[in-house]
HTML snippet that shows the backbone in 3Dmol.js (N, CA, C, O; Angstrom):
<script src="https://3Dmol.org/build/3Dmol-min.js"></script>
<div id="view" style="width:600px;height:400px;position:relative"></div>
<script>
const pdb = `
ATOM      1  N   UNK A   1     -25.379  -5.115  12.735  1.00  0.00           N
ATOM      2  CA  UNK A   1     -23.987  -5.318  13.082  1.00  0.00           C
ATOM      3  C   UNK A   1     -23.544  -6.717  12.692  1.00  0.00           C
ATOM      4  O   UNK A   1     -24.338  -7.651  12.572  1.00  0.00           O
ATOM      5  N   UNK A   2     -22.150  -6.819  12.487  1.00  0.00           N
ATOM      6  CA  UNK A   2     -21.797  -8.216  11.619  1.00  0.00           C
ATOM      7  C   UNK A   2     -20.682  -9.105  13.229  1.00  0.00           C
ATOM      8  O   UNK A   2     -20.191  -8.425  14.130  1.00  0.00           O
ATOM      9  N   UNK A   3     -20.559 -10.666  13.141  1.00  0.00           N
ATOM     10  CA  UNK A   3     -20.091 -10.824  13.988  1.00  0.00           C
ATOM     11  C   UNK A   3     -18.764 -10.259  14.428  1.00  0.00           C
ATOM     12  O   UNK A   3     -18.025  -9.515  13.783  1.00  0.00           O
ATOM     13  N   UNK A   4     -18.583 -10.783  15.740  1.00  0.00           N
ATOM     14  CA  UNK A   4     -17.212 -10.172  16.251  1.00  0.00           C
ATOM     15  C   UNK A   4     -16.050 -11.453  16.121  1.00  0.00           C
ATOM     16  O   UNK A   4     -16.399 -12.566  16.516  1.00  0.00           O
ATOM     17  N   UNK A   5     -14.947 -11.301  15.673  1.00  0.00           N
ATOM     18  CA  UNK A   5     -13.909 -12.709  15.614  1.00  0.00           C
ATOM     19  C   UNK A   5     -13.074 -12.077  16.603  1.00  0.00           C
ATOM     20  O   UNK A   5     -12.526 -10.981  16.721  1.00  0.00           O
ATOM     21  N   UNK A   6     -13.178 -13.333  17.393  1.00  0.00           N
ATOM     22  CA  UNK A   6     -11.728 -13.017  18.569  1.00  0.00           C
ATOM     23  C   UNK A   6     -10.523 -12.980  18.432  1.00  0.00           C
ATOM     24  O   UNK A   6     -10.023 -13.567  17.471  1.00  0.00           O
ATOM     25  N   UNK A   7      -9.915 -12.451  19.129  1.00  0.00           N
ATOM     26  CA  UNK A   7      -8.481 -11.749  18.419  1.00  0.00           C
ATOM     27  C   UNK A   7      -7.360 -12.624  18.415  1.00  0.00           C
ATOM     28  O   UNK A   7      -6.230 -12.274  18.076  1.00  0.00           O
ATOM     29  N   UNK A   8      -7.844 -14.363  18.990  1.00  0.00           N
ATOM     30  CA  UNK A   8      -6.990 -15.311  18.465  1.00  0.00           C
ATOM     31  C   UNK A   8      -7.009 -16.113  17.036  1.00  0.00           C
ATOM     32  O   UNK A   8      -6.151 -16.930  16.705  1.00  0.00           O
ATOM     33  N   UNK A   9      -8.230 -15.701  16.192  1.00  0.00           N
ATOM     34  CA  UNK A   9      -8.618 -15.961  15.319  1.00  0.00           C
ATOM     35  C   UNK A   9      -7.823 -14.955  13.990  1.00  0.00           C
ATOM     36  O   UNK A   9      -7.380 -15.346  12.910  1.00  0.00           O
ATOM     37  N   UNK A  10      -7.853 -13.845  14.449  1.00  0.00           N
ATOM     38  CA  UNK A  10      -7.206 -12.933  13.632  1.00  0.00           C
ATOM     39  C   UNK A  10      -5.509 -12.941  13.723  1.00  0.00           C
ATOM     40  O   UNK A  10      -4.656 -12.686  12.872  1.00  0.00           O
ATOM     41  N   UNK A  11      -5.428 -13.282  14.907  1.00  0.00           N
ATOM     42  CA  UNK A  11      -3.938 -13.119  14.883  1.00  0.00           C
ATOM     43  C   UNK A  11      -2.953 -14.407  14.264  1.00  0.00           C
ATOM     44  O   UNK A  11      -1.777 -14.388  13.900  1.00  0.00           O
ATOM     45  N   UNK A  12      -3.890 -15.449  14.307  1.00  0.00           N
ATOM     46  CA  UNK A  12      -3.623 -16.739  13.607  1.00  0.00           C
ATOM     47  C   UNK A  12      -3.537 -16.572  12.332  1.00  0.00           C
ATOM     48  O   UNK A  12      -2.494 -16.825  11.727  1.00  0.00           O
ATOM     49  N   UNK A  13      -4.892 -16.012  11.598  1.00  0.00           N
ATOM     50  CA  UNK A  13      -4.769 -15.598  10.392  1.00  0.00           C
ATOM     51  C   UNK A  13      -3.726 -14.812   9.980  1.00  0.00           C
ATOM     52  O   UNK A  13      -3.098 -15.321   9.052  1.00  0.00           O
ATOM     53  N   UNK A  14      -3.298 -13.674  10.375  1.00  0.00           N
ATOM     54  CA  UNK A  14      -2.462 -13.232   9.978  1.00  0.00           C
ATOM     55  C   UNK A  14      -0.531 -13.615  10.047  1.00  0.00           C
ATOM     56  O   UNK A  14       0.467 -13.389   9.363  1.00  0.00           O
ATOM     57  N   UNK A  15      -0.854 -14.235  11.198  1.00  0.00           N
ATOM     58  CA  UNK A  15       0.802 -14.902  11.090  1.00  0.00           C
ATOM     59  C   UNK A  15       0.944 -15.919  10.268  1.00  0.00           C
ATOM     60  O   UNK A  15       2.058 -16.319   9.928  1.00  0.00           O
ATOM     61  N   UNK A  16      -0.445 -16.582   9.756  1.00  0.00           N
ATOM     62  CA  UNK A  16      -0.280 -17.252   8.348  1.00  0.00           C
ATOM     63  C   UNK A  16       0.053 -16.766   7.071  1.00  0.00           C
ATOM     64  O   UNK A  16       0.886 -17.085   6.222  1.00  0.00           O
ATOM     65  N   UNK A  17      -0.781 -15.948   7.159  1.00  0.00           N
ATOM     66  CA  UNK A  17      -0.656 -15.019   5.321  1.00  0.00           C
ATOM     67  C   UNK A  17       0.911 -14.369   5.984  1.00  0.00           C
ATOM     68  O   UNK A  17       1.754 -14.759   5.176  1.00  0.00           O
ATOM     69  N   UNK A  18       1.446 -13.761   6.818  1.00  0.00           N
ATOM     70  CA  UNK A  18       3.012 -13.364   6.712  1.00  0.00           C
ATOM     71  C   UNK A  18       3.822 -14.640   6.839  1.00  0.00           C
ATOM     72  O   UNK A  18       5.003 -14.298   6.909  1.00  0.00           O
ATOM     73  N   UNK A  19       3.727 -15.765   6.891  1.00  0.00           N
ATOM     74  CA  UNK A  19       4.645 -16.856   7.179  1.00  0.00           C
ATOM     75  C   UNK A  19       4.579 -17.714   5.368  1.00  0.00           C
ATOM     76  O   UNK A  19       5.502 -18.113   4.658  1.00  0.00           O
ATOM     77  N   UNK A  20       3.348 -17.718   5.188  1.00  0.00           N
ATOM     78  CA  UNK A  20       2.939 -18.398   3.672  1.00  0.00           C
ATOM     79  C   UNK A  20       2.249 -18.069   3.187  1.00  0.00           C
ATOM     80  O   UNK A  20       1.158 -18.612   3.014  1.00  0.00           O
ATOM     81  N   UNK A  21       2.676 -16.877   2.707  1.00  0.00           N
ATOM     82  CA  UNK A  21       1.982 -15.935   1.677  1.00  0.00           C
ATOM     83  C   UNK A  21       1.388 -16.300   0.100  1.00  0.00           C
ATOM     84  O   UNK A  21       0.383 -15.930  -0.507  1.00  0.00           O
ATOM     85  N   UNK A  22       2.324 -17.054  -0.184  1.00  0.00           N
ATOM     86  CA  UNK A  22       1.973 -17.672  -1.405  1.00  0.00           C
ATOM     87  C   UNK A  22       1.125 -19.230  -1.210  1.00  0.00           C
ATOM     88  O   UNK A  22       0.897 -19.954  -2.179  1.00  0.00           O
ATOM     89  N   UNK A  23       0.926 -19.402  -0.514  1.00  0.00           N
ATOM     90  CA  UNK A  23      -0.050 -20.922   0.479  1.00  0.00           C
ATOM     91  C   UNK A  23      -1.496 -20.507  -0.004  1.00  0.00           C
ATOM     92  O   UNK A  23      -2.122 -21.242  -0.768  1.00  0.00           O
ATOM     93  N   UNK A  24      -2.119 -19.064   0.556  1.00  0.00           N
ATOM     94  CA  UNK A  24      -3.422 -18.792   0.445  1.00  0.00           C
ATOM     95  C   UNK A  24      -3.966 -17.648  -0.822  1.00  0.00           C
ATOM     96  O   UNK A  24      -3.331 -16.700  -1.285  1.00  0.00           O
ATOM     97  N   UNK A  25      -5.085 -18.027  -1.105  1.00  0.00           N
ATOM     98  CA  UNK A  25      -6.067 -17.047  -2.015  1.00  0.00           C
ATOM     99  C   UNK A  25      -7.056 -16.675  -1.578  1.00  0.00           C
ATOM    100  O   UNK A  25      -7.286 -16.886  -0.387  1.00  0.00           O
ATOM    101  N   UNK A  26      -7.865 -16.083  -2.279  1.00  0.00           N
ATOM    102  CA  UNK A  26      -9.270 -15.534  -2.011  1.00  0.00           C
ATOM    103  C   UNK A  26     -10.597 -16.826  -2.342  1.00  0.00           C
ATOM    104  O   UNK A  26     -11.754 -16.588  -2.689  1.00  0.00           O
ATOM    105  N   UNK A  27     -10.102 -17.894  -2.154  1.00  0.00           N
ATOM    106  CA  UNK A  27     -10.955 -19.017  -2.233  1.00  0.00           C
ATOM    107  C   UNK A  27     -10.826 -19.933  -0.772  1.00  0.00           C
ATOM    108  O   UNK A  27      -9.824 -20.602  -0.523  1.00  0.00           O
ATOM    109  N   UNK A  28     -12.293 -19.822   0.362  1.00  0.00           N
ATOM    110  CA  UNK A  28     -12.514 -19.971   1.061  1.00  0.00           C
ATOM    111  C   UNK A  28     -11.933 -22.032   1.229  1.00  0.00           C
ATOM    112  O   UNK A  28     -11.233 -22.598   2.069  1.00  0.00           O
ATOM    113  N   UNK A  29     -12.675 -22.559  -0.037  1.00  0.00           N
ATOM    114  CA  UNK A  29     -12.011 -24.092   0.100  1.00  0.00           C
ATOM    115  C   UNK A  29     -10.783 -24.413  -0.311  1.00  0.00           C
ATOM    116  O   UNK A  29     -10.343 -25.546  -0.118  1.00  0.00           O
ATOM    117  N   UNK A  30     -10.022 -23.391  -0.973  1.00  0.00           N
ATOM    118  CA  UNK A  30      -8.417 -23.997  -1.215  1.00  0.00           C
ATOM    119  C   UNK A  30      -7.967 -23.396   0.319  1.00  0.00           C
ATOM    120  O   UNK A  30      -7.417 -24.308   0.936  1.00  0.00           O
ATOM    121  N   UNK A  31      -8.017 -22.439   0.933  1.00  0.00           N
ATOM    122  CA  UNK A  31      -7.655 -22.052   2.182  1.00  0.00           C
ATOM    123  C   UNK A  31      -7.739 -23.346   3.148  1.00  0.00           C
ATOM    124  O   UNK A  31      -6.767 -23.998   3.529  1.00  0.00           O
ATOM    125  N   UNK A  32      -9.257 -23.616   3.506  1.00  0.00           N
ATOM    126  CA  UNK A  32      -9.514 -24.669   4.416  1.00  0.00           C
ATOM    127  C   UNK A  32      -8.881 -25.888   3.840  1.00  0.00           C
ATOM    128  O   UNK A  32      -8.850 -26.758   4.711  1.00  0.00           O
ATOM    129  N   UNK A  33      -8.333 -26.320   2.652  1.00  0.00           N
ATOM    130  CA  UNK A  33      -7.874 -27.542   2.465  1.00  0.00           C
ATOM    131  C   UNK A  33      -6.331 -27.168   2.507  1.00  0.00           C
ATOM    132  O   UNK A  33      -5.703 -28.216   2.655  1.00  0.00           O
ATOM    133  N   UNK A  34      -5.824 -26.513   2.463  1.00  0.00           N
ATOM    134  CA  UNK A  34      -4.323 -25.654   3.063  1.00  0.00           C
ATOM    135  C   UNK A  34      -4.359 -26.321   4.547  1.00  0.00           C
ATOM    136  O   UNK A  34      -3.847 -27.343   5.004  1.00  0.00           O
ATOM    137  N   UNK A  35      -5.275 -25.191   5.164  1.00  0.00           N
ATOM    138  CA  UNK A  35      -5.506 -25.376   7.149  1.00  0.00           C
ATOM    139  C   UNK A  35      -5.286 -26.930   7.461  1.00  0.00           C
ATOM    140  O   UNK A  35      -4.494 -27.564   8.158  1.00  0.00           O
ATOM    141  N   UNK A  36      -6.232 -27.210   6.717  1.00  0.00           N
ATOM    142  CA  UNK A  36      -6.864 -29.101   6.959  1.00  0.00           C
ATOM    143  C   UNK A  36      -5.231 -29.667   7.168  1.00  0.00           C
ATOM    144  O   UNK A  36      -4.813 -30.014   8.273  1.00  0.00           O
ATOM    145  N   UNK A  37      -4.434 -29.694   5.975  1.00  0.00           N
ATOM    146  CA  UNK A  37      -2.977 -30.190   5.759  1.00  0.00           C
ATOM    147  C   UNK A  37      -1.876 -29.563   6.178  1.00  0.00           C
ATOM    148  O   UNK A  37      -0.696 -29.891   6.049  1.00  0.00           O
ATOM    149  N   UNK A  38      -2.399 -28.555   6.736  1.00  0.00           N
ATOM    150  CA  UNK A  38      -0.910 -27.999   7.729  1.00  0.00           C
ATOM    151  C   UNK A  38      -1.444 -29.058   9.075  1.00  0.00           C
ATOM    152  O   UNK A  38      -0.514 -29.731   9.520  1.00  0.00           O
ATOM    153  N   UNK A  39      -2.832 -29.288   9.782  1.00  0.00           N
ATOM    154  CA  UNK A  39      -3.134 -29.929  10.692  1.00  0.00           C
ATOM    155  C   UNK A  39      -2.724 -29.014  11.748  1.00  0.00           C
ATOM    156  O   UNK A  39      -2.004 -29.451  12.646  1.00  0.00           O
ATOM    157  N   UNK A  40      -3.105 -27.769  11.748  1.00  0.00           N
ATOM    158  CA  UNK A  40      -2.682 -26.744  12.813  1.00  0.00           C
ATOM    159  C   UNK A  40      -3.866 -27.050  13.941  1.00  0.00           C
ATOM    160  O   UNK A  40      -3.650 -27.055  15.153  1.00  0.00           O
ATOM    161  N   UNK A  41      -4.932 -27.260  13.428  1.00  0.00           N
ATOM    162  CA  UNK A  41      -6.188 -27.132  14.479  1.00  0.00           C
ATOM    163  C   UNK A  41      -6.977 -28.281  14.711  1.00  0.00           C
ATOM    164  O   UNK A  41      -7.349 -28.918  13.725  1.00  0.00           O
ATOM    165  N   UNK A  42      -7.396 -28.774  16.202  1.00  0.00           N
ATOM    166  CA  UNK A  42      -8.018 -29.940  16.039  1.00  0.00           C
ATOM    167  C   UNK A  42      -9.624 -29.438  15.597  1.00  0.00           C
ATOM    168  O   UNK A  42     -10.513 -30.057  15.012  1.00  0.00           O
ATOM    169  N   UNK A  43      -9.589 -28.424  15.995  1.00  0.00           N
ATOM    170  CA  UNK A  43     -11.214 -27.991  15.582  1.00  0.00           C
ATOM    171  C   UNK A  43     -11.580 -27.690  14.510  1.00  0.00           C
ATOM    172  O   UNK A  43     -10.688 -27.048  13.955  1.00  0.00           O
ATOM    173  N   UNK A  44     -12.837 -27.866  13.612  1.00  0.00           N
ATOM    174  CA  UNK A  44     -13.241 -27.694  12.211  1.00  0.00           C
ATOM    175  C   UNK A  44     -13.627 -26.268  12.481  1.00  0.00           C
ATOM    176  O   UNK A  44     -13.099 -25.270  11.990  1.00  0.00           O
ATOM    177  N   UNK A  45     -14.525 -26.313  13.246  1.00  0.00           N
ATOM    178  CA  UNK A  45     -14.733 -24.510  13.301  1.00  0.00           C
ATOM    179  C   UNK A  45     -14.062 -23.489  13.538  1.00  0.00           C
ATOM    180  O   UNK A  45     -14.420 -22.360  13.203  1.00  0.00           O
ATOM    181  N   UNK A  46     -12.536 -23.871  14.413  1.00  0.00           N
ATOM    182  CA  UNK A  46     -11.557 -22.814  14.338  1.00  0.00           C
ATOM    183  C   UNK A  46     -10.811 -22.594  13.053  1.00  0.00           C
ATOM    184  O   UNK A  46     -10.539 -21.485  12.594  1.00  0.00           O
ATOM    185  N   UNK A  47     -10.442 -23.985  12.406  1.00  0.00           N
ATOM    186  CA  UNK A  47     -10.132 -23.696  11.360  1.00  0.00           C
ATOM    187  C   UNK A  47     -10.969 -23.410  10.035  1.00  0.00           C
ATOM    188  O   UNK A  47     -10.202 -23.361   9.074  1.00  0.00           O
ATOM    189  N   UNK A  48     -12.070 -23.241   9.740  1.00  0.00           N
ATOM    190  CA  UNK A  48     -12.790 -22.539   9.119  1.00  0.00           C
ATOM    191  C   UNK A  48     -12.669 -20.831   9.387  1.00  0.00           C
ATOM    192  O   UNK A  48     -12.202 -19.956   8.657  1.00  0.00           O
ATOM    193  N   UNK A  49     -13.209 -20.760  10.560  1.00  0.00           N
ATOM    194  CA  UNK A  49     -13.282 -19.417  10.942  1.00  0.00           C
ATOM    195  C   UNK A  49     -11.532 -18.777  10.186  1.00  0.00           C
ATOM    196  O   UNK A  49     -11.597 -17.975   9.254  1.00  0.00           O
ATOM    197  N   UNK A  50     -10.348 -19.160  10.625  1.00  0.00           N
ATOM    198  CA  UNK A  50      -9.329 -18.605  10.256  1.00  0.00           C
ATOM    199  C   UNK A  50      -8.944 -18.693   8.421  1.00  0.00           C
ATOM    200  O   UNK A  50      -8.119 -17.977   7.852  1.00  0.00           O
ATOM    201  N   UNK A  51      -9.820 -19.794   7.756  1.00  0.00           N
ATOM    202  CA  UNK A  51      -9.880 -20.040   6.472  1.00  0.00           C
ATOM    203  C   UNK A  51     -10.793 -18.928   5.868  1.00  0.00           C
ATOM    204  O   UNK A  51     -10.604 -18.460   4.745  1.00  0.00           O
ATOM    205  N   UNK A  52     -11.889 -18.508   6.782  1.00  0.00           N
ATOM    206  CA  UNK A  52     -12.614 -17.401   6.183  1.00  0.00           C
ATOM    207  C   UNK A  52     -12.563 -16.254   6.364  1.00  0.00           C
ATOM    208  O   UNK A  52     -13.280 -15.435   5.789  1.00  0.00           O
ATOM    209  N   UNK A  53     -11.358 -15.894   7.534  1.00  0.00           N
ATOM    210  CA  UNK A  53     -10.914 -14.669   7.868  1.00  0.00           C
ATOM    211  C   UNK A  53      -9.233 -14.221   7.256  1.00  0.00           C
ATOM    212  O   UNK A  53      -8.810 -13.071   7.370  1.00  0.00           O
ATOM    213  N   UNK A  54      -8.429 -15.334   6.620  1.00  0.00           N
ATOM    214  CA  UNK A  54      -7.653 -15.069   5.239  1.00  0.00           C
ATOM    215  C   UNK A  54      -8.627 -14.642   4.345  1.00  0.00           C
ATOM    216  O   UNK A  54      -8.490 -13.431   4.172  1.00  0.00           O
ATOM    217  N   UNK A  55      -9.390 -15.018   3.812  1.00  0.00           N
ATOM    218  CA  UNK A  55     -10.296 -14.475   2.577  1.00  0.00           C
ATOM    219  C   UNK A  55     -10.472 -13.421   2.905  1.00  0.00           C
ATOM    220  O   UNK A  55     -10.027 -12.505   2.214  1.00  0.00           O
ATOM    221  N   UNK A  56     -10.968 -13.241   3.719  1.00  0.00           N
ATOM    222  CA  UNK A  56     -11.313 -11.197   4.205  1.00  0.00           C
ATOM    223  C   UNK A  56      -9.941 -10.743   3.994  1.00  0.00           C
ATOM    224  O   UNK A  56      -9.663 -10.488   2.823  1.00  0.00           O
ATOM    225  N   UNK A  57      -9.012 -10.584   4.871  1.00  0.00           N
ATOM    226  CA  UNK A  57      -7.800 -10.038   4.702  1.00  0.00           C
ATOM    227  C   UNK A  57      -7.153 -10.319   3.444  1.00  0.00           C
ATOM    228  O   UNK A  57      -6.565  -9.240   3.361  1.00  0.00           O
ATOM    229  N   UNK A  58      -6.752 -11.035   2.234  1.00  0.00           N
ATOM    230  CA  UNK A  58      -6.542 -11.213   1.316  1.00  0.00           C
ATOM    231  C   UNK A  58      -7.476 -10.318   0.067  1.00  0.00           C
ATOM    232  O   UNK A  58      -6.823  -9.788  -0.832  1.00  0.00           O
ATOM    233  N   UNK A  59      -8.878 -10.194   0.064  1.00  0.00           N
ATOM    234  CA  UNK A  59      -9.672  -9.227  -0.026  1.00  0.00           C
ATOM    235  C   UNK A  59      -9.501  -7.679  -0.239  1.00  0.00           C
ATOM    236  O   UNK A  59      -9.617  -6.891  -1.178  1.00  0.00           O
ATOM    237  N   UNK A  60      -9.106  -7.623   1.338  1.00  0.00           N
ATOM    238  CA  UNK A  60      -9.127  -5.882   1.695  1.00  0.00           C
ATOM    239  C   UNK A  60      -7.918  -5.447   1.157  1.00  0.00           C
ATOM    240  O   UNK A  60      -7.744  -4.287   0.784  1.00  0.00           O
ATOM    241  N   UNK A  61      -6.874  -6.531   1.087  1.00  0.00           N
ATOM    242  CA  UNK A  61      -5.597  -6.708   0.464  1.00  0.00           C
ATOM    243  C   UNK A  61      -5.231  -6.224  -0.928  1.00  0.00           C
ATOM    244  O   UNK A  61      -4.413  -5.346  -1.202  1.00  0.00           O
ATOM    245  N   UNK A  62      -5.931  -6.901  -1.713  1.00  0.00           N
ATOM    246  CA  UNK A  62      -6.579  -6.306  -3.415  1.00  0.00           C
ATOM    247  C   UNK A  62      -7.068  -5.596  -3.704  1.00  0.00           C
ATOM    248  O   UNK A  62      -6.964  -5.119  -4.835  1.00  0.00           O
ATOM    249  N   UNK A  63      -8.022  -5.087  -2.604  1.00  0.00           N
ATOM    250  CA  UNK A  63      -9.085  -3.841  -2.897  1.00  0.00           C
ATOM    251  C   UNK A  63      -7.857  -2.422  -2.652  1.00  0.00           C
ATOM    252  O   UNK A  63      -7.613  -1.645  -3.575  1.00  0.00           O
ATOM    253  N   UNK A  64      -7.284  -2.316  -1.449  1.00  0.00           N
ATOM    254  CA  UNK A  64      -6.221  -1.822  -1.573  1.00  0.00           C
ATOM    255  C   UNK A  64      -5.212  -1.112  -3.055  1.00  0.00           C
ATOM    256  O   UNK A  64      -5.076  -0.050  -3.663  1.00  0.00           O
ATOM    257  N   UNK A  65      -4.671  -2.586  -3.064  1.00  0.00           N
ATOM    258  CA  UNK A  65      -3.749  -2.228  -4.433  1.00  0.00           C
ATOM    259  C   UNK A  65      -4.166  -1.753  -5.734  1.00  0.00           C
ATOM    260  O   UNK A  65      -3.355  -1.112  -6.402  1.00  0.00           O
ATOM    261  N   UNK A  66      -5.426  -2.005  -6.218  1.00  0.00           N
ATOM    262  CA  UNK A  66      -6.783  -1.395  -7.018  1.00  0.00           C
ATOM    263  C   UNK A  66      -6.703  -0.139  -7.028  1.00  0.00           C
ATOM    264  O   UNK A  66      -6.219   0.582  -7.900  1.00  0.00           O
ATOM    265  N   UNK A  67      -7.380   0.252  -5.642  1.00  0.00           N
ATOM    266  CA  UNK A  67      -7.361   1.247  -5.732  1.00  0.00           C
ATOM    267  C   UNK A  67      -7.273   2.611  -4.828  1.00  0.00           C
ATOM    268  O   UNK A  67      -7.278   3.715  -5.374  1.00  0.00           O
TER     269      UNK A  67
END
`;
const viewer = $3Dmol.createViewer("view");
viewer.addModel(pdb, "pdb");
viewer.setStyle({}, {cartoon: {color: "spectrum"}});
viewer.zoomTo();
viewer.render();
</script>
């Protein structure tokens, strides 16, 4: 089984990618250097976690439109 992200983590993520859609990609360090300079989070690990959970959703996003 893979970890569980809490559902403030996801919901962050996602009111990002709908607020600045064109802000993020499928590259884990342009994301976190996005996060870093919005200065949304004092924590490195929250904002990682939400830098690596855009990449997932951005992801499933493409795989989608594919196919």
């Amino acid at each position: 089984m893979g970890k569980v992200r809490p559902a403030y983590i996801k919901r962050t993520a996602r009111k990002l990618i709908e607020t600045y859609p064109e802000a993020f990609t499928t590259d884990f360090e342009h994301n976190k250097a996005v996060l870093k300079e919005m200065g949304l989070f004092e924590s490195k690990r929250v904002r990682n976690r939400v830098a690596g959970y855009i990449v997932r959703l951005l992801k499933r996003k493409e795989k989608e439109k594919m196919g």
